[in-house]
MARNULUM-119503 format. One record per atom (N, C-alpha, C, O, CB): chain; x, y, z. Coordinates in pm, 1 decimal. Glycine has a CB too. Layout:
REM residues N
REC	chaine	east	north	up
REC	A	X	Y	Z $
...
This chain:
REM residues 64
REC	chaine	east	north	up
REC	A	83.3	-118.6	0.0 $
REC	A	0.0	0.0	0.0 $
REC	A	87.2	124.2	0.0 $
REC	A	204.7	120.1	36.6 $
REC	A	-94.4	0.2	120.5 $
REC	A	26.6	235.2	-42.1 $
REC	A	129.5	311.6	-40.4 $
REC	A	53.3	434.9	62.9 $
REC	A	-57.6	436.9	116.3 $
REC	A	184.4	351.0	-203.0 $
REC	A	167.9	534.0	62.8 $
REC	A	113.7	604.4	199.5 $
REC	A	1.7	686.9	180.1 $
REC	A	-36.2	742.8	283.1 $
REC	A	217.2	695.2	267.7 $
REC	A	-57.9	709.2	85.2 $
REC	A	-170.9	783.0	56.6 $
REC	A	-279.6	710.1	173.6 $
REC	A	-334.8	740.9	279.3 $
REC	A	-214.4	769.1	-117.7 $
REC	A	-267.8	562.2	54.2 $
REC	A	-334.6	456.3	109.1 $
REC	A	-374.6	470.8	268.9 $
REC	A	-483.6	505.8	314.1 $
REC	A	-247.7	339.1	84.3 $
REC	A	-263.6	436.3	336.4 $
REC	A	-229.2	433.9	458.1 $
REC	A	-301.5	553.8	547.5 $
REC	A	-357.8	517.7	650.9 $
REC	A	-84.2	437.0	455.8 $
REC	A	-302.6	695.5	512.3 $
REC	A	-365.4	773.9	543.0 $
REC	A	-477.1	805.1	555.9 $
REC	A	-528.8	855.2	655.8 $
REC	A	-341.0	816.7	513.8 $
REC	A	-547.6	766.4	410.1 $
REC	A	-678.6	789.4	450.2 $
REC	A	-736.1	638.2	552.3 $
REC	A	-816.8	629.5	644.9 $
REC	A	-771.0	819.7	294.6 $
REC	A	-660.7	548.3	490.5 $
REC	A	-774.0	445.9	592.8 $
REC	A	-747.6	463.6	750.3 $
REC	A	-819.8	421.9	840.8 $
REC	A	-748.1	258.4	561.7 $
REC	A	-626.1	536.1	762.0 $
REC	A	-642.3	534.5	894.3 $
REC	A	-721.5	666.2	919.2 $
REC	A	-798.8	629.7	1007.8 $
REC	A	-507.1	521.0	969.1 $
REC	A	-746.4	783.7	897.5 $
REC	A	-844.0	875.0	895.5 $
REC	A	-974.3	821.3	917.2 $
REC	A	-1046.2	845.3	1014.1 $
REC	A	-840.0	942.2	782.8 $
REC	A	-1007.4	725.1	791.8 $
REC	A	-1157.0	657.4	802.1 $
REC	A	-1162.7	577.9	964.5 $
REC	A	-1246.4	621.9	1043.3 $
REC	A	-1179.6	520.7	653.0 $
REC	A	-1093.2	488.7	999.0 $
REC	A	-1079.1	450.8	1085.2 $
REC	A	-1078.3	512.3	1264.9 $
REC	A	-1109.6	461.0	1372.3 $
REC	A	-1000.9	410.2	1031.9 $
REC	A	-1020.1	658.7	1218.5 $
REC	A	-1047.9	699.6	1387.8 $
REC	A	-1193.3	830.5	1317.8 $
REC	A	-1224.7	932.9	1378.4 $
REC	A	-839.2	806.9	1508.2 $
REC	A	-1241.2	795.6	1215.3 $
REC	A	-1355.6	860.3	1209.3 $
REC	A	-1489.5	775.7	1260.4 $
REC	A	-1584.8	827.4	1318.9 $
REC	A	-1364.5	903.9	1071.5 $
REC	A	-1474.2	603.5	1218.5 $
REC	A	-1517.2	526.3	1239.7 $
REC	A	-1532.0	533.2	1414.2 $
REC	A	-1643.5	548.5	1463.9 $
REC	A	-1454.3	436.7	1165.7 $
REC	A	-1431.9	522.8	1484.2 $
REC	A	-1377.9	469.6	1621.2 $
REC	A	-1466.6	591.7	1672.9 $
REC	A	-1548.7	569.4	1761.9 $
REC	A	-1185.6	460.4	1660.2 $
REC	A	-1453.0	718.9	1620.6 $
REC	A	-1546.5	804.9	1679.0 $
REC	A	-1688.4	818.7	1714.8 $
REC	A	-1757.0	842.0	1814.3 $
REC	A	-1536.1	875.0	1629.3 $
REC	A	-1703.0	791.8	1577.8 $
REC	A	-1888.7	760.0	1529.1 $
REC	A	-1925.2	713.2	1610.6 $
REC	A	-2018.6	772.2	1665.0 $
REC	A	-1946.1	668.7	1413.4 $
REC	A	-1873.4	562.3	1682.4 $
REC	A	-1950.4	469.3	1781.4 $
REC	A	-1938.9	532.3	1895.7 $
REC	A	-2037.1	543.3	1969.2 $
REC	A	-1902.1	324.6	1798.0 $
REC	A	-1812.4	585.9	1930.5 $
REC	A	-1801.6	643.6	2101.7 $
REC	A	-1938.5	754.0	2088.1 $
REC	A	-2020.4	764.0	2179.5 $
REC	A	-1606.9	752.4	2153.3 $
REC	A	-1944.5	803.6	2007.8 $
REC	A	-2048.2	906.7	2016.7 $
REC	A	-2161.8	919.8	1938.7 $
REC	A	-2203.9	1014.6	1872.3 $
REC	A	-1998.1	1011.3	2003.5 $
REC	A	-2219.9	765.9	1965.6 $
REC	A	-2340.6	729.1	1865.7 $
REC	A	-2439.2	795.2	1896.9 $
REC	A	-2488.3	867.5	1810.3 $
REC	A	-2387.5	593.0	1859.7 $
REC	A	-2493.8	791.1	2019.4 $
REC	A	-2617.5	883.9	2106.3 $
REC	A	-2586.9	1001.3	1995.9 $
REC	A	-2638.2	1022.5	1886.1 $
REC	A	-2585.0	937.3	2316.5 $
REC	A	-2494.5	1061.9	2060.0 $
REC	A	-2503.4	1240.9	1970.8 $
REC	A	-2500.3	1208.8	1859.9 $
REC	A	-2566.7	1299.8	1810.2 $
REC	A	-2377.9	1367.3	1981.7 $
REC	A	-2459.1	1115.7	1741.0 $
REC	A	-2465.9	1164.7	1625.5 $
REC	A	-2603.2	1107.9	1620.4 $
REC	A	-2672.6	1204.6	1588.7 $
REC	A	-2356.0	1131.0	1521.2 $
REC	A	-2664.6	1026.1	1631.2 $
REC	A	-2835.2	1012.5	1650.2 $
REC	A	-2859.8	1105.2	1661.1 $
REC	A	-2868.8	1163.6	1553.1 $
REC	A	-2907.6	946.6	1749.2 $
REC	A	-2887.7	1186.9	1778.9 $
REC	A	-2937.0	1289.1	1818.0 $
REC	A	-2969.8	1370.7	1769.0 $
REC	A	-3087.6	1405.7	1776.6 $
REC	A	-2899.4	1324.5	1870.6 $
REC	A	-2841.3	1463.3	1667.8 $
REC	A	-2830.8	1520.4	1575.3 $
REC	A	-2888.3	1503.8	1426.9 $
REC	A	-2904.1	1589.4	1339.8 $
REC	A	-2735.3	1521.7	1584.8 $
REC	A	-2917.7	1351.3	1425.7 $
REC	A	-2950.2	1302.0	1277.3 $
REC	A	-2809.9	1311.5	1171.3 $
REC	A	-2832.6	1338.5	1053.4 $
REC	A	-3083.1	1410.4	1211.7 $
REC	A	-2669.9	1289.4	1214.2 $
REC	A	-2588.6	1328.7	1098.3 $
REC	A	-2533.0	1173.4	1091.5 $
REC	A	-2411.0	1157.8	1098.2 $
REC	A	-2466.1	1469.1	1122.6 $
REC	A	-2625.5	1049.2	1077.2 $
REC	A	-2587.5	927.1	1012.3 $
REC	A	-2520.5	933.4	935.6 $
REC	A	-2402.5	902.8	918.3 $
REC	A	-2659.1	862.8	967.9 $
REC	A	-2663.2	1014.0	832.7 $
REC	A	-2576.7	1001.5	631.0 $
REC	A	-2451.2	1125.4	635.6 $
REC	A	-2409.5	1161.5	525.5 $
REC	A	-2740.7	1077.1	442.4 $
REC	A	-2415.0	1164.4	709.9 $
REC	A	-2298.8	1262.2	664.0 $
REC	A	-2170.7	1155.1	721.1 $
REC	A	-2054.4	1131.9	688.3 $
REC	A	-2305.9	1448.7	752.7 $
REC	A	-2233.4	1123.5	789.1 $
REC	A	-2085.3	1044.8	883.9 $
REC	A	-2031.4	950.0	795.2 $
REC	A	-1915.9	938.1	754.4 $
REC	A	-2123.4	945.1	1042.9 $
REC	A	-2145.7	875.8	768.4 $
REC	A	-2147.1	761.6	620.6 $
REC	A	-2053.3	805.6	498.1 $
REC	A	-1956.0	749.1	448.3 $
REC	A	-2318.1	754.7	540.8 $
REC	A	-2125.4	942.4	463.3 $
REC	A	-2066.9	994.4	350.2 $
REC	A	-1948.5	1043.7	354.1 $
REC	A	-1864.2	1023.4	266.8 $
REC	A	-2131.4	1076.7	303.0 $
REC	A	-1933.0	1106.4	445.9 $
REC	A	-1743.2	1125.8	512.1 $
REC	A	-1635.0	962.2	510.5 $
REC	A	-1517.9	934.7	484.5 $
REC	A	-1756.7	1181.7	743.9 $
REC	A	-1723.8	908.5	542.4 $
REC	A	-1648.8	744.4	570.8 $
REC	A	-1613.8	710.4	431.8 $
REC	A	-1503.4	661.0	409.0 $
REC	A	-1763.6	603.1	643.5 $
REC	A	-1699.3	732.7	335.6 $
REC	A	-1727.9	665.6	186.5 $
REC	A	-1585.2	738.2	122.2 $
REC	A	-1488.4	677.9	75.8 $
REC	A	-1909.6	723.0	92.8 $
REC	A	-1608.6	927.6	137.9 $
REC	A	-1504.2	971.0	73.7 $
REC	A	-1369.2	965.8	82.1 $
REC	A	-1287.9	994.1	-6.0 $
REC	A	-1518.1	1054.1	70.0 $
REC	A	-1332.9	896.3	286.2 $
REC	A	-1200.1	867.3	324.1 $
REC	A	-1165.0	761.2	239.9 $
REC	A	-1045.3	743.1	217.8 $
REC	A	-1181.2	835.4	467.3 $
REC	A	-1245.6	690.5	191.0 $
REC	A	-1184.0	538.4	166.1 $
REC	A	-1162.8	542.7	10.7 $
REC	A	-1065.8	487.7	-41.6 $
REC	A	-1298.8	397.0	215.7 $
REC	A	-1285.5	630.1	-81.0 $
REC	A	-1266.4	641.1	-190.2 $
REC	A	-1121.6	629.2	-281.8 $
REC	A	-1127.8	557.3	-381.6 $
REC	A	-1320.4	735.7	-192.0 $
REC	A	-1022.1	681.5	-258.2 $
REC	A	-906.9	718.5	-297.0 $
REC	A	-826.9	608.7	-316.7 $
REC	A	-743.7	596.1	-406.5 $
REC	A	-855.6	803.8	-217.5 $
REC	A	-867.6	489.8	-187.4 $
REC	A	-772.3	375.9	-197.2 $
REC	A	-835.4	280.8	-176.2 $
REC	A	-793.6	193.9	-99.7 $
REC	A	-664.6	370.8	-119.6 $
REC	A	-986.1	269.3	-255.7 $
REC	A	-1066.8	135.4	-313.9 $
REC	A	-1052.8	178.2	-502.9 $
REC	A	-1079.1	111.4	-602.8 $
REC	A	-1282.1	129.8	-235.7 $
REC	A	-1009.9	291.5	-488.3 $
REC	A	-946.6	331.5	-672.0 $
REC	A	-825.4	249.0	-662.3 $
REC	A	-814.4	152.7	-738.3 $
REC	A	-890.0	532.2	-722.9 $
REC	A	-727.4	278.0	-571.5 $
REC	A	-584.4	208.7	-594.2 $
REC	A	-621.4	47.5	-594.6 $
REC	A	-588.2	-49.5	-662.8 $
REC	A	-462.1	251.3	-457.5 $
REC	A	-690.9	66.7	-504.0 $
REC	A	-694.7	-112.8	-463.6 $
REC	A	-766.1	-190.1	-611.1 $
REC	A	-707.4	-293.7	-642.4 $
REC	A	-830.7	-152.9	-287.9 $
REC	A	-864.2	-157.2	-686.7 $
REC	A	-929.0	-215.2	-761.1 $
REC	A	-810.8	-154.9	-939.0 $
REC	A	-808.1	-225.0	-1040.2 $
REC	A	-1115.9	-162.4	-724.4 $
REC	A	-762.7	-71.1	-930.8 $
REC	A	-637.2	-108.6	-1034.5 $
REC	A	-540.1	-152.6	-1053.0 $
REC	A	-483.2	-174.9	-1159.9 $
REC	A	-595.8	-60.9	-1072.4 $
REC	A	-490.1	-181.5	-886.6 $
REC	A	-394.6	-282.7	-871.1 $
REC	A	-415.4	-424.3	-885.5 $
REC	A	-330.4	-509.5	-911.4 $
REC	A	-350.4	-269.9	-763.6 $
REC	A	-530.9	-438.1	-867.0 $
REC	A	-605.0	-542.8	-869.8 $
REC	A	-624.0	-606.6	-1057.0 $
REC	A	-606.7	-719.1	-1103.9 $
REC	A	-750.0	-487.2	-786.0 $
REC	A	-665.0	-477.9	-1121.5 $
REC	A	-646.1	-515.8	-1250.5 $
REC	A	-506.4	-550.1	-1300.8 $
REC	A	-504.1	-652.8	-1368.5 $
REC	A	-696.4	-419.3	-1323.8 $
REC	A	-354.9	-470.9	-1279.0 $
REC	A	-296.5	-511.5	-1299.7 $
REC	A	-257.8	-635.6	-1289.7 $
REC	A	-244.7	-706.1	-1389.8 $
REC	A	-267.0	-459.3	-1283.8 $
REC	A	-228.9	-688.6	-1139.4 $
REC	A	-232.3	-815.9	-1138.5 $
REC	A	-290.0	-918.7	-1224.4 $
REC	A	-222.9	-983.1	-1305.0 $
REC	A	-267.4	-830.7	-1050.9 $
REC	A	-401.3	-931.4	-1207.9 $
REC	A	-474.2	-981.4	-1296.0 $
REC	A	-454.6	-998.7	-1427.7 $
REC	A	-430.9	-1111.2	-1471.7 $
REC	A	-555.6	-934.5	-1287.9 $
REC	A	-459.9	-917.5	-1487.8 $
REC	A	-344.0	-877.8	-1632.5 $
REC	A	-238.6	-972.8	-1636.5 $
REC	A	-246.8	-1069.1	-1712.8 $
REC	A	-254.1	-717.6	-1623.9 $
REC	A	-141.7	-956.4	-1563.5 $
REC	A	17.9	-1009.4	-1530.5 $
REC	A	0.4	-1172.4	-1520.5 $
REC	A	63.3	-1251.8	-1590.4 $
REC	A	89.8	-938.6	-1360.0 $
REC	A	-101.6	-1209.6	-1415.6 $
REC	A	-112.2	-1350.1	-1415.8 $
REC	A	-179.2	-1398.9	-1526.4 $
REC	A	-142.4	-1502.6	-1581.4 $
REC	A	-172.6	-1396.8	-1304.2 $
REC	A	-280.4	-1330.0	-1567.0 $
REC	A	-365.9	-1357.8	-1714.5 $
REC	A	-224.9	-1424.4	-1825.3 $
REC	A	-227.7	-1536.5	-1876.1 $
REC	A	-451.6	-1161.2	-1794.3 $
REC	A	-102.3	-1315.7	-1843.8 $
REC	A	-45.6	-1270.7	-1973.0 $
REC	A	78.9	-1390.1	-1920.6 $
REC	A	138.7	-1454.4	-2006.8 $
REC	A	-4.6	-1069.6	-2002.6 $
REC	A	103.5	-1406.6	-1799.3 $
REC	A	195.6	-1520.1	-1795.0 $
REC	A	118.6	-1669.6	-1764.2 $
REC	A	185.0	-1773.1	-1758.1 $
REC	A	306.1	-1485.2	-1678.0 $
């Protein structure tokens, strides 16, 4: 992985770790779908890397 990678999932991750410590309030508030949608965009960046690396491979073992 490379450090991009590395960054955002760990971002997503203490965004995640948050969400639950403070589920009551984000209920409360109603900001589910934002929290969601914040989660979606941390990860976005490196489910792109992950799924073209993925093609490469694929490719490589295909072609050998």
């Amino acid at each position: 992985m490379s450090q991009v990678d590395d960054e955002s999932i760990k971002e997503a991750n203490l965004l995640a770790g948050d969400a639950i410590n403070n589920f009551r309030t984000i209920m409360s508030f109603g900001n589910t779908e934002m929290v969601v949608k914040k989660f979606d965009d941390l990860l976005e960046d490196s489910h792109k890397s992950a799924v073209k690396n993925a093609h490469v491979i694929g490719f490589l073992y295909g072609f050998s």
